[in-house]
MARNURO-942524 format. One line per field, with one value per residue (C-alpha): x, y, z; residue number from 0. Coordinates in Angstrom, 1 decimal, always signed. Layout:
BEGIN
x	(X:...) $
y	(Y:...) $
z	(Z:...) $
n	(NUM:...) $
//
This chain:
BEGIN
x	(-0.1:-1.2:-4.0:-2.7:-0.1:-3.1:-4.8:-1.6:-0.9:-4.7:-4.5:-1.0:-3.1:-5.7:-3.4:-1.3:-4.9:-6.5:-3.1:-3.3:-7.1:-5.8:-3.2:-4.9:-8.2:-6.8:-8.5:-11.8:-10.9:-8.8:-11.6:-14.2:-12.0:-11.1:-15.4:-15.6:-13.2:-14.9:-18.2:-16.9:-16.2:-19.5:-21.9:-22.2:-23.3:-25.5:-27.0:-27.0:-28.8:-31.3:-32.5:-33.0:-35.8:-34.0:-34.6:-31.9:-32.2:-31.5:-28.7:-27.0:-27.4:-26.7:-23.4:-22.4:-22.7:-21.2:-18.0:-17.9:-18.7:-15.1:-13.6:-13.8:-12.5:-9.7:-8.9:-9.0:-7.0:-4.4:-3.9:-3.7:-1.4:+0.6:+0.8:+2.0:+5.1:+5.9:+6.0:+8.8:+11.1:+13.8:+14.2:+13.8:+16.8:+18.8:+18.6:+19.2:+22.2:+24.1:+23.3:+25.2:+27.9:+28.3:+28.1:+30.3:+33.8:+37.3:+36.1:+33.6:+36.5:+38.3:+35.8:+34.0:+38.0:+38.2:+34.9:+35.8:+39.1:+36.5:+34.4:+37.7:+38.9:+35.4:+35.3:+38.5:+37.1:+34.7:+37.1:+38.6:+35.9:+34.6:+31.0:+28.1:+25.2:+21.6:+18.3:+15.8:+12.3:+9.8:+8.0:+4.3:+2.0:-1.1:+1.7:+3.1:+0.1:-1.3:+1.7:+1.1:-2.4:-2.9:-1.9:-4.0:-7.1:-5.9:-6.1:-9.4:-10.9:-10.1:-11.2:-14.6:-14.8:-14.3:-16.7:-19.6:-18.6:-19.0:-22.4:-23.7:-22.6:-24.2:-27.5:-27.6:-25.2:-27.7:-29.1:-25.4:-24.6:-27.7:-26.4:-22.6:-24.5:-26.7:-23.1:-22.0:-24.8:-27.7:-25.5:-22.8:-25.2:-24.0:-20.5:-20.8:-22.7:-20.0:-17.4:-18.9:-19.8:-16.1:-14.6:-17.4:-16.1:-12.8:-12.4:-15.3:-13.3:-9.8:-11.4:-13.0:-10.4:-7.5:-9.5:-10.1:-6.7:-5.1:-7.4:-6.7:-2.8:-2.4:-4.8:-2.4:+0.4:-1.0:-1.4:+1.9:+3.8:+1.9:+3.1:+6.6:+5.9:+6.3:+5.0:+2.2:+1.4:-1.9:-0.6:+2.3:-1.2:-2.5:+0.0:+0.6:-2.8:-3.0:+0.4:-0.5:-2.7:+0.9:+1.9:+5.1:+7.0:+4.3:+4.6:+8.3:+8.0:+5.3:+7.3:+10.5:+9.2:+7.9:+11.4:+13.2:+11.4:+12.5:+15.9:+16.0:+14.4:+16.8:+18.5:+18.6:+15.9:+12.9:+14.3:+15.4:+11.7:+10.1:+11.7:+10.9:+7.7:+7.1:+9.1:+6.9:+3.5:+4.7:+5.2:+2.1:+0.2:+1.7:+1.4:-1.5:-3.4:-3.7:-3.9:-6.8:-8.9:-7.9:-8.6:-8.0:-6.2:-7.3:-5.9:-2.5:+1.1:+3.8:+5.1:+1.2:+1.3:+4.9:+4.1:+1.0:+1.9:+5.1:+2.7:-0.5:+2.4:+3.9:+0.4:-1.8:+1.3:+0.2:-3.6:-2.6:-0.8:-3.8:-6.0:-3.0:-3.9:-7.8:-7.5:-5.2:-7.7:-10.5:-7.9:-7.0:-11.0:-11.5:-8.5:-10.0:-12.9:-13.3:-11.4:-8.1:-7.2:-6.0:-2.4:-3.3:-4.7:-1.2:+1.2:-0.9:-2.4:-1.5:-2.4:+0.8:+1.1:+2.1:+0.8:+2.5:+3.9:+4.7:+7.0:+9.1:+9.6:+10.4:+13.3:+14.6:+15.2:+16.8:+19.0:+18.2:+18.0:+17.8:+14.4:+13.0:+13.6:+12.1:+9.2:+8.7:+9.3:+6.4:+4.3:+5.0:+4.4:+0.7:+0.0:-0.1:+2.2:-0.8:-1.8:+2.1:+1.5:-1.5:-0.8:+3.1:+4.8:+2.7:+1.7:+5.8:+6.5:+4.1:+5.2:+8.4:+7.6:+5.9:+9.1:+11.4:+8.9:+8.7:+12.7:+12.4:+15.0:+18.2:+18.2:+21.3:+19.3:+16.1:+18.1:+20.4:+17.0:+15.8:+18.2:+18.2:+14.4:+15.1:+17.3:+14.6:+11.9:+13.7:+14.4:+10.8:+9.8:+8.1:+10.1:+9.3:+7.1:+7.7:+6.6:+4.5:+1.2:-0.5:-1.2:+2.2:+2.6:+4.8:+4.8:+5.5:+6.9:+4.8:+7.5:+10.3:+12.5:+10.4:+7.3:+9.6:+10.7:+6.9:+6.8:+9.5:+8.0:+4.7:+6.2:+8.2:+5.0:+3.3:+6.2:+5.3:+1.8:+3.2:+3.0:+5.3:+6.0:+9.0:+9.1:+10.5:+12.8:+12.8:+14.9:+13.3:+11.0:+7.6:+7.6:+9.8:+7.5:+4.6:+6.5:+7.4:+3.9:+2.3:+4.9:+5.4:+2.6:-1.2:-1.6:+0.4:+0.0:+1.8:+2.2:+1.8:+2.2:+1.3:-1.3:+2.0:+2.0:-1.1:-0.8:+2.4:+0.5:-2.4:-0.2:+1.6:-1.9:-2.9:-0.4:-0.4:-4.0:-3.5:-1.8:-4.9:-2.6:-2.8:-5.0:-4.0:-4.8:-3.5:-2.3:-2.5:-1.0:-2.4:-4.4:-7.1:-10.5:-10.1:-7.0:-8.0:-8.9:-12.2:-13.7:-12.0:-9.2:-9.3:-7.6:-6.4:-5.3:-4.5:-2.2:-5.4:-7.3:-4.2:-4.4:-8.3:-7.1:-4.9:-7.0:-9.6:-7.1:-6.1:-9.3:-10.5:-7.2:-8.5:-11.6:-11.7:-15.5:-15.1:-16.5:-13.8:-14.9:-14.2:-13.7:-13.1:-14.1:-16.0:-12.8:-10.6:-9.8:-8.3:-6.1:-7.4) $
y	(-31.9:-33.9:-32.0:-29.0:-30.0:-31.0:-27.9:-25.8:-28.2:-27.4:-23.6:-24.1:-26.0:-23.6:-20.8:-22.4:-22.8:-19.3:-17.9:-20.9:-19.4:-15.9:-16.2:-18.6:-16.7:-13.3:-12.4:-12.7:-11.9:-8.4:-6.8:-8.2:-6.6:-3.3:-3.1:-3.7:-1.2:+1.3:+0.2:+1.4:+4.7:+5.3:+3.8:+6.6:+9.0:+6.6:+5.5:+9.9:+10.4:+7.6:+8.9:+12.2:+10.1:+9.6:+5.9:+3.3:+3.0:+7.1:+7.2:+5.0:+6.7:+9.7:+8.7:+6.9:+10.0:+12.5:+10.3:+9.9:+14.0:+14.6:+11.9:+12.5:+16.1:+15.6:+12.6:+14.5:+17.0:+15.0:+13.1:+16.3:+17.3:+14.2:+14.3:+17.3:+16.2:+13.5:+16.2:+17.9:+15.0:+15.6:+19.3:+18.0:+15.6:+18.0:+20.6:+17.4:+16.3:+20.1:+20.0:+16.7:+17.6:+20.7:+18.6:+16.1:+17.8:+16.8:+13.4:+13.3:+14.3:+11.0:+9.1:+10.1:+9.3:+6.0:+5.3:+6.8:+4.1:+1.5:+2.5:+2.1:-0.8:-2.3:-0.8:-2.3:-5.4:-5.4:-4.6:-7.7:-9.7:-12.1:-10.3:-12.4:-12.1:-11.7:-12.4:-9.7:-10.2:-7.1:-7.3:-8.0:-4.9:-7.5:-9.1:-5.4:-4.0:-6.6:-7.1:-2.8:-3.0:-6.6:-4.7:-1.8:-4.0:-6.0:-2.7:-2.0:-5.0:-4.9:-1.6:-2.3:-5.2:-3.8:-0.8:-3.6:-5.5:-1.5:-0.8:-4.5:-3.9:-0.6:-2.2:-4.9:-4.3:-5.2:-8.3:-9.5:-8.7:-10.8:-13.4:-13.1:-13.5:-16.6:-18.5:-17.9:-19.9:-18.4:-19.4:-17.3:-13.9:-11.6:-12.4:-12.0:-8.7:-7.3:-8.6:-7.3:-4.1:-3.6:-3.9:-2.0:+0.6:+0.6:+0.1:+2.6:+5.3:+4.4:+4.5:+7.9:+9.8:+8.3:+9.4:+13.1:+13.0:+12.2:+14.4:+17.4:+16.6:+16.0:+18.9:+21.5:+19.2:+20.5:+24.1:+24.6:+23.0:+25.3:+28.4:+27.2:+26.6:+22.9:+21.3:+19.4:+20.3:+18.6:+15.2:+15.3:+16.2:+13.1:+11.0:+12.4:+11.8:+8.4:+6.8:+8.2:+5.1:+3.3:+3.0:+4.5:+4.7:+6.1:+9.6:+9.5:+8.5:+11.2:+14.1:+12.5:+12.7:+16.8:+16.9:+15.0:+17.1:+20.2:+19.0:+19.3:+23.0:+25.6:+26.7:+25.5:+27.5:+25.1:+22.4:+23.9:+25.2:+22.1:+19.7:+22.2:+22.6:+18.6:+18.3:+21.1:+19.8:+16.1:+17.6:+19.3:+16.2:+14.2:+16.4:+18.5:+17.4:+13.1:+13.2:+16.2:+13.3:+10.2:+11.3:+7.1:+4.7:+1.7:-0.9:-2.1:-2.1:-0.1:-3.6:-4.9:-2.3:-2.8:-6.5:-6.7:-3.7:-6.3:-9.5:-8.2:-6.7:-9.9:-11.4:-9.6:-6.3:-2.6:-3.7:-5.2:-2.6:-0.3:-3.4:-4.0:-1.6:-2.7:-6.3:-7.0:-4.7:-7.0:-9.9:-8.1:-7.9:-11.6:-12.5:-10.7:-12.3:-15.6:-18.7:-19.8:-16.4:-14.6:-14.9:-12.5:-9.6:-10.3:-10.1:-7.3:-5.6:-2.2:-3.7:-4.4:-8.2:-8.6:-6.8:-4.1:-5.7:-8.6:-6.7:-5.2:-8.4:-9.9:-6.7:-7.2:-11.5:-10.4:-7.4:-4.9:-2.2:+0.5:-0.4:-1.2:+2.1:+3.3:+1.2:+2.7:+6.0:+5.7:+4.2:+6.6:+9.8:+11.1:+8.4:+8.4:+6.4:+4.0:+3.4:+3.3:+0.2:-1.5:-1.5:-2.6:-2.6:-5.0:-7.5:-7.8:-8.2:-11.0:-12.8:-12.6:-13.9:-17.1:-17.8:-17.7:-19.7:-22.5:-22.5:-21.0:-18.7:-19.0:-17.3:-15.2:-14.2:-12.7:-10.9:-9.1:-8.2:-7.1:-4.6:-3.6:-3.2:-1.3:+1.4:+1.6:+2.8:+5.0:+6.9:+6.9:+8.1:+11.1:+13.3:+12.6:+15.3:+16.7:+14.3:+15.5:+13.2:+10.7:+7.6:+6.3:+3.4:+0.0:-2.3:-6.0:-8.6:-11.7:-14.2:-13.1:-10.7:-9.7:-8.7:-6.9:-5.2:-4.2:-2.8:-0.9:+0.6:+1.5:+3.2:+5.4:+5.9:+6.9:+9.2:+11.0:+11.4:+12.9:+10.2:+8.4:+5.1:+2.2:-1.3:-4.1:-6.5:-10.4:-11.2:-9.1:-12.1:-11.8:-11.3:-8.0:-7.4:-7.5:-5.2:-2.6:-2.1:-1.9:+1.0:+2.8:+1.7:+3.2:+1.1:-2.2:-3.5:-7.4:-7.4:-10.9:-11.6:-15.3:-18.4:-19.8:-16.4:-16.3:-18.5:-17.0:-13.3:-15.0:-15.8:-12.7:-10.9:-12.6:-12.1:-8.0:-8.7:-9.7:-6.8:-4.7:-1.7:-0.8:-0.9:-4.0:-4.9:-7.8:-6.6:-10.1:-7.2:-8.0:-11.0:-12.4:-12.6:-16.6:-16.1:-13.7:-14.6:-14.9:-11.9:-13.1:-11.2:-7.7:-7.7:-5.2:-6.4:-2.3:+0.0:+2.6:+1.0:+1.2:+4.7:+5.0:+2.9:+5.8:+8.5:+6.9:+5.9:+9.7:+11.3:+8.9:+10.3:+14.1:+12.9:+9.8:+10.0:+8.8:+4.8:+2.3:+0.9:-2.9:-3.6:-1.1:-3.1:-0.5:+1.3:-2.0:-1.1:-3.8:-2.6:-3.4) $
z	(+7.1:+4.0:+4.0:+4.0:+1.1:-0.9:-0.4:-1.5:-4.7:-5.4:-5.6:-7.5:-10.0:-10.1:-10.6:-13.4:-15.3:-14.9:-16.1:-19.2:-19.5:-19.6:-21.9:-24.8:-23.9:-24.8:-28.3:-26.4:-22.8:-23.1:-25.1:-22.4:-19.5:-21.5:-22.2:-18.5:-17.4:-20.1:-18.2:-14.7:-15.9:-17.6:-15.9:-12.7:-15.6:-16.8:-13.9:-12.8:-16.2:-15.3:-11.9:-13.7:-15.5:-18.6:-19.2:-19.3:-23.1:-23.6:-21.0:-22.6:-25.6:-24.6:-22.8:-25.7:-27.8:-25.6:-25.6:-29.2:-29.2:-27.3:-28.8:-32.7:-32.8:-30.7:-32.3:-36.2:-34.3:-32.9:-36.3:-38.1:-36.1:-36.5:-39.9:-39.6:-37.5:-40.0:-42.6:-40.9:-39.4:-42.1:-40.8:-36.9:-37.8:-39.4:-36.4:-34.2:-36.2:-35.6:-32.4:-31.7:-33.9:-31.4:-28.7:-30.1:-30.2:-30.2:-28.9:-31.9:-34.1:-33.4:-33.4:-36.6:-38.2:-36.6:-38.1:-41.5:-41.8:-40.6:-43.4:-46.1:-45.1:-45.5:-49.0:-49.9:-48.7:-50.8:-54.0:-53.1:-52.4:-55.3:-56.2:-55.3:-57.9:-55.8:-57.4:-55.9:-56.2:-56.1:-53.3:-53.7:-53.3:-51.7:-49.6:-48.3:-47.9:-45.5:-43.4:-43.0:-42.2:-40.4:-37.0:-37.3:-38.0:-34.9:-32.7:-34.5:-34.2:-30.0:-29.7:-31.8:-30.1:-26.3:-27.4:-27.8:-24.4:-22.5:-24.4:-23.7:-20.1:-19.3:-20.6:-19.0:-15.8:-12.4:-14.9:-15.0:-11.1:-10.3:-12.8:-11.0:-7.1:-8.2:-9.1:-6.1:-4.4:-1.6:+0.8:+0.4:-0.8:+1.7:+1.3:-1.8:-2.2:-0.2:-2.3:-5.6:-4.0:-2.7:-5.9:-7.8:-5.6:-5.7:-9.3:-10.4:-7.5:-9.2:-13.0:-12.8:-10.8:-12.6:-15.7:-14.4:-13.4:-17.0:-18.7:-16.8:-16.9:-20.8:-21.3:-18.7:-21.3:-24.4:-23.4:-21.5:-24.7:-26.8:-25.5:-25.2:-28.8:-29.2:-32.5:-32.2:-28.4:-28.7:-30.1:-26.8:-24.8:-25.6:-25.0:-22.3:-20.7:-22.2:-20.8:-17.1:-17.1:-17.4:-13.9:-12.8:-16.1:-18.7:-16.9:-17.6:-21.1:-21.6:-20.8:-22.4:-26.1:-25.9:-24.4:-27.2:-29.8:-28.1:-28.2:-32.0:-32.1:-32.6:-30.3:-26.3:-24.7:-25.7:-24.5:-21.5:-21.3:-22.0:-19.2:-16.6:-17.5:-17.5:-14.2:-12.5:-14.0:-12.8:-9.2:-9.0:-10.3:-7.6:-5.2:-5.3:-7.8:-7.2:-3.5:-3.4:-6.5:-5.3:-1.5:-0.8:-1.4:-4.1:-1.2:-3.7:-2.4:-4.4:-4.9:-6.2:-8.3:-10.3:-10.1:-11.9:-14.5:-15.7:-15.5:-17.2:-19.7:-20.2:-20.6:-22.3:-23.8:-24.1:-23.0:-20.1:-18.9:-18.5:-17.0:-14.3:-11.2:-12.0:-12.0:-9.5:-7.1:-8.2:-6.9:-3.8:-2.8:-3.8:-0.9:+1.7:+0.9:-0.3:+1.9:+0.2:-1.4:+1.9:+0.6:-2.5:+0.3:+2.0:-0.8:-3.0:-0.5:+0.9:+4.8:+7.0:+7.1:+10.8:+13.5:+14.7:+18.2:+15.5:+13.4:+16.8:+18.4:+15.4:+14.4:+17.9:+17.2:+14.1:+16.3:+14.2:+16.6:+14.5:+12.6:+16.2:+17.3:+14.1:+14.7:+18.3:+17.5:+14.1:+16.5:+19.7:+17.4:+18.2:+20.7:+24.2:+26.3:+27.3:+23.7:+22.6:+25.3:+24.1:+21.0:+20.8:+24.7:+26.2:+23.3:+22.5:+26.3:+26.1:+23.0:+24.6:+27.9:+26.2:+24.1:+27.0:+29.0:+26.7:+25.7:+22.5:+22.9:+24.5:+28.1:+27.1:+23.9:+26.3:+28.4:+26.3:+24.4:+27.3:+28.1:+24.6:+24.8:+28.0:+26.4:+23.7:+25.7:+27.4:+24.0:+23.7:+27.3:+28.5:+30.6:+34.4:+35.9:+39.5:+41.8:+44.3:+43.9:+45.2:+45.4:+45.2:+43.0:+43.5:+40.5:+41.2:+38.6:+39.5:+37.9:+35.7:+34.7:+31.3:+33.8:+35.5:+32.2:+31.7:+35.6:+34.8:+31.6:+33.5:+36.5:+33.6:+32.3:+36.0:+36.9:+33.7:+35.2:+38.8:+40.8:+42.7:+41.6:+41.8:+40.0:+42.2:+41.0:+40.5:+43.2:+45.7:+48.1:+48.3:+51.7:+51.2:+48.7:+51.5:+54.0:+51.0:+49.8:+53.0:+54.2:+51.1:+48.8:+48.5:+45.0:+44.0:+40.5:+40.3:+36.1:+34.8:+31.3:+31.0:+32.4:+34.0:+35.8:+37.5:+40.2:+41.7:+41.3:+42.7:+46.0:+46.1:+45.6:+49.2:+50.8:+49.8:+50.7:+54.4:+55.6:+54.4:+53.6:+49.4:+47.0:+44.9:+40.8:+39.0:+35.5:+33.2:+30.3:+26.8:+27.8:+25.5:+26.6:+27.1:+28.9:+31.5:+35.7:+37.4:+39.6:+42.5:+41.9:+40.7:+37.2:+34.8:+30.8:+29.3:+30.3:+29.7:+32.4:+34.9:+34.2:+35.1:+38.2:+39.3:+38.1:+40.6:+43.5:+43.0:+43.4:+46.5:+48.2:+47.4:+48.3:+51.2:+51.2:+47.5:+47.5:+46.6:+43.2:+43.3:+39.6:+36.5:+33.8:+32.2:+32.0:+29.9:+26.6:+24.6:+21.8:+17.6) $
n	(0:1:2:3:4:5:6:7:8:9:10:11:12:13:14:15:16:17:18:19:20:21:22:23:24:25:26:27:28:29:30:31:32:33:34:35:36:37:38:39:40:41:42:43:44:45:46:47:48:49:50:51:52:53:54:55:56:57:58:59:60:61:62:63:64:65:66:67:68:69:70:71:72:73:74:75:76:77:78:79:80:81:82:83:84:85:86:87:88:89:90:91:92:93:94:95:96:97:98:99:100:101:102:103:104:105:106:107:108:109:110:111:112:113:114:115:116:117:118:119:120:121:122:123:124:125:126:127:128:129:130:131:132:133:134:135:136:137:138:139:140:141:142:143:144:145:146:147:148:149:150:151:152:153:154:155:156:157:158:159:160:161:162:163:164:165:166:167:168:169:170:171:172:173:174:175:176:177:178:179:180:181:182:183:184:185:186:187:188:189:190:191:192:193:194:195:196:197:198:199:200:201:202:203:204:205:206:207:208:209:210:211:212:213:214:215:216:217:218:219:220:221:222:223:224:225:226:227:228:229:230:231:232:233:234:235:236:237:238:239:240:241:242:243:244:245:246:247:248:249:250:251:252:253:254:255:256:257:258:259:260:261:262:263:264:265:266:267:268:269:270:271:272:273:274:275:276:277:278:279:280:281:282:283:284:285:286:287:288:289:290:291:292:293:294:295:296:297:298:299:300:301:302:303:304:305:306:307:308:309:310:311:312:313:314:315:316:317:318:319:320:321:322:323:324:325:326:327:328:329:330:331:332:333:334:335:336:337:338:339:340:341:342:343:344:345:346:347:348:349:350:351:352:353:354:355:356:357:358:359:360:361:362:363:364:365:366:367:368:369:370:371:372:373:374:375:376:377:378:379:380:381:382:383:384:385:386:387:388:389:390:391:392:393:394:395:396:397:398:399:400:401:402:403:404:405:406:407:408:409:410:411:412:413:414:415:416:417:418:419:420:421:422:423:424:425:426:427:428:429:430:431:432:433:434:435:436:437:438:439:440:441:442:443:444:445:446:447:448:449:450:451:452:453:454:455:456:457:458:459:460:461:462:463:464:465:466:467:468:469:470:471:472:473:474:475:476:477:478:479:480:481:482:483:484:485:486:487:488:489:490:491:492:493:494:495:496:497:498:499:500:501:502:503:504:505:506:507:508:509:510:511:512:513:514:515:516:517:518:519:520:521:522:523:524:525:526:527:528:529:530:531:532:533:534:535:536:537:538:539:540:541:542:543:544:545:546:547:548:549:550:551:552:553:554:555:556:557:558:559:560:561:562:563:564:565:566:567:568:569:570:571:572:573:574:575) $
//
């Protein structure tokens, strides 16, 4: 336990530093992660331009300049047509200013009075107010024009700066990868190479079609605002494209200012115009347009993905923002990877954190029926009724059996789960089929009532196959048990659930066993490979191999010259 404390109060420490590192690192590290993330994007053209026999030194190059190529116009164009906006705010806020005063009506009328006394008494006020004498100073030109300029150098400076780091990368990329695997240490190479190639991948995938994505949505922007007639369509296309890399909230904000603008055209229909046009191009971009680029997933929960955009935000501002979705992906890979980090895979990662069978059980402790039949249904949709029980049924039945076993749930508690459980998979149960089949079926619980639960549930599941089959109860004897299965039986499954199980389906097994009537298998249901009995006994741990079991039993009864396999391990099939 101290150990374990020590450990946690470790990564705690370690934490508290990087995000110290981070934070007082930021003038260097933010241009070194925007130049990395620039780096991602380029380097499958560079490296597509190098095996065309280009040379490293000339892709580059010639990446480098194609960028700067589509950059530069649009860039005079959009400041052009900036400047050009500026030019005609006072006429914008005039149209604006009717509009509102249209809008505003007898309401406005009352208020704008109310607001005129305030504004009187405040003048008379000031009449009787002793004047105050102030010495302003001019302000000094140097002064003003630094404080003006100090944050566009700022923005300069990181983008000069980050432009190096991505040049510097794309040269010397595989030199630095080797340099990255040799800290890792020879011992851990494979590890990881399969790290770094992971979240090359992902990032690079995310990059490029996020990229694609926001160019081919601010340029469908520009145009559609153009021939709505919008002022300065190309400078709302560019914003447009640029705050998409904003998760969640820059979309919103890009089609809110084209919309705003519209607002103070003349008359209605622009604005009208406009927001349906943004509204349409958002749902086609979210609907059509992402899921046919992305094709997959970057691996990030919706939650990973809010999270990081307001941490990175509140760390690094407007920059971090478009590093969030990359480096919290590079964090995500480095917890399913490296020892110590799982917990960052668990709480960023797009992967369920419990097990399916895990989250049922755990709905039915906490009563909430109506998620557990949600779960059942999810997990019944497209799935047969044996994988429906590999995969949740069975491994729940289990984890219940051990619980009430070992007294860690009230008895009370178990069996009003149970019959809850019970009129859950009965919602979720094939119809029955005629019945007119052999071999009929008799399903024994080898202990209690929860194996008697998952007899109950297979003989469901075997009626929907045509057969004729019957779960016994607990509190039938075993030597009932003997007499029914060698009248009505030609197959008896005894379901056991857990070790404590096994010798009491091991004696009920022999006894079945001396009358030399039915066929006989020993379910040990969702067992793990150390858990499960010798040869001696013939066992079964799916609900798929029960059903090769009766597929076989079925087919010897067509056919009685048919040999009588003695095991069917071939046919288990443990559930992922």
């Amino acid at each position: 336990m101290e150990s374990v404390l020590r450990t946690r109060l470790g990564v705690a420490v370690a934490l508290l530093v990087a995000i110290a590192a981070l934070h007082f690192g930021r003038p260097v590290l933010m241009p070194l992660a925007l130049g990395l993330l620039v780096s991602f994007v380029l380097a499958p053209v560079a490296h597509r331009l190098e095996r065309l026999g280009l040379g490293r030194a000339p892709s580059v190059i010639a990446v480098v300049l194609l960028v700067v190529a589509l950059l530069v116009p649009i860039g005079m164009l959009v400041a052009r047509q900036a400047s050009s906006l500026a030019d005609d705010y006072p006429k914008y806020r005039v149209h604006l200013r009717e509009k509102m005063d249209a809008l505003r009506g007898p309401i406005g009328s009352v208020s704008g009075a109310a607001q005129e006394l305030d504004q009187l008494g405040a003048a008379v006020q000031q009449k009787t107010t002793a004047p105050k004498v102030q010495v302003v100073e001019p302000p000094h030109a140097i002064g003003t024009l630094a404080e003006l300029l100090s944050p566009l150098v700022g923005a300069l400076g990181t983008v000069g700066l980050a432009a190096v780091f991505a040049i510097f990368l794309l040269f010397e990329r595989e030199e630095l990868r080797d340099r990255l695997l040799w800290l890792t240490g020879a011992q851990h190479l494979s590890l990881a190479t399969d790290a770094l190639d992971d979240a090359t991948r992902r990032v690079s995938r995310y990059l490029g079609m996020q990229t694609l994505v926001c160019s081919i949505y601010g340029s469908l922007a520009a145009v559609g605002l153009a021939l709505i007639g919008i002022p300065g369509a190309l400078v709302f296309g560019a914003l447009a494209a640029m705050l998409r890399f904003l998760p969640y909230f820059g979309p919103w904000i890009g089609a809110g200012l084209p919309s705003l603008l519209a607002t103070a055209l003349p008359g209605w229909e622009p604005a009208l115009l406009t927001v349906a046009f943004m509204v349409v191009l958002e749902l086609v971009t979210n609907n059509v347009l992402e899921p046919w680029l992305y094709g997959a997933s970057v691996g990030l929960s919706p939650f990973a993905v809010v999270f990081s955009a307001v941490f990175w935000a509140w760390l690094w501002g407007i920059p971090g923002l478009l590093l969030a979705t990359p480096l919290t992906v590079c964090l995500v890979v480095a917890g399913r990877y490296l020892a110590g980090l799982e917990w960052l895979a668990v709480l960023l990662g797009n992967q369920p954190a419990l097990p399916p069978e895990v989250r049922l059980y755990q709905r039915l402790l906490a009563q909430d029926w109506d998620e557990a039949a949600e779960l059942l249904r999810e997990h019944a949709s497209g799935a047969t009724p044996e994988q429906l029980s590999d995969r949740m049924v069975l491994p729940m039945l289990r984890r219940l059996a051990h619980d009430e076993q070992r007294d860690r749930l009230p008895r009370a508690k178990c069996t009003a789960l149970r019959e809850r459980l019970d009129a859950l998979l009965e919602d979720v149960a094939e119809p029955v089929a005629v019945v007119h089949e052999r071999p009929r079926v008799l399903f024994v619980p080898a202990l209690d009532e929860t194996e008697a639960l998952a007899g109950r549930w297979l003989a469901r599941i075997a009626r929907a196959r045509g057969l004729q089959a019957e779960a016994v109860s607990t509190y039938v004897l075993s030597s009932e048990v003997a007499d029914r299965a060698a009248a009505e039986a030609d197959l008896v499954c005894i379901s056991a659930l857990t070790p404590r199980s096994i010798a009491q389906a091991r004696r009920l097994w022999k006894r079945i066993l001396a009358r030399e009537a039915a066929e006989i298998w020993v379910g040990l249901w969702a067992a793990p490979p150390h858990e499960r009995g010798d040869a001696t006994t013939r066992w079964i741990f799916t609900a798929e191999a029960l059903r090769v079991a009766l597929d076989n039993s079925r087919a010897r009864m067509a056919s009685p010259s048919a040999p009588r396999p003695a095991s069917i391990e071939r046919a288990q099939v443990v559930p992922s």
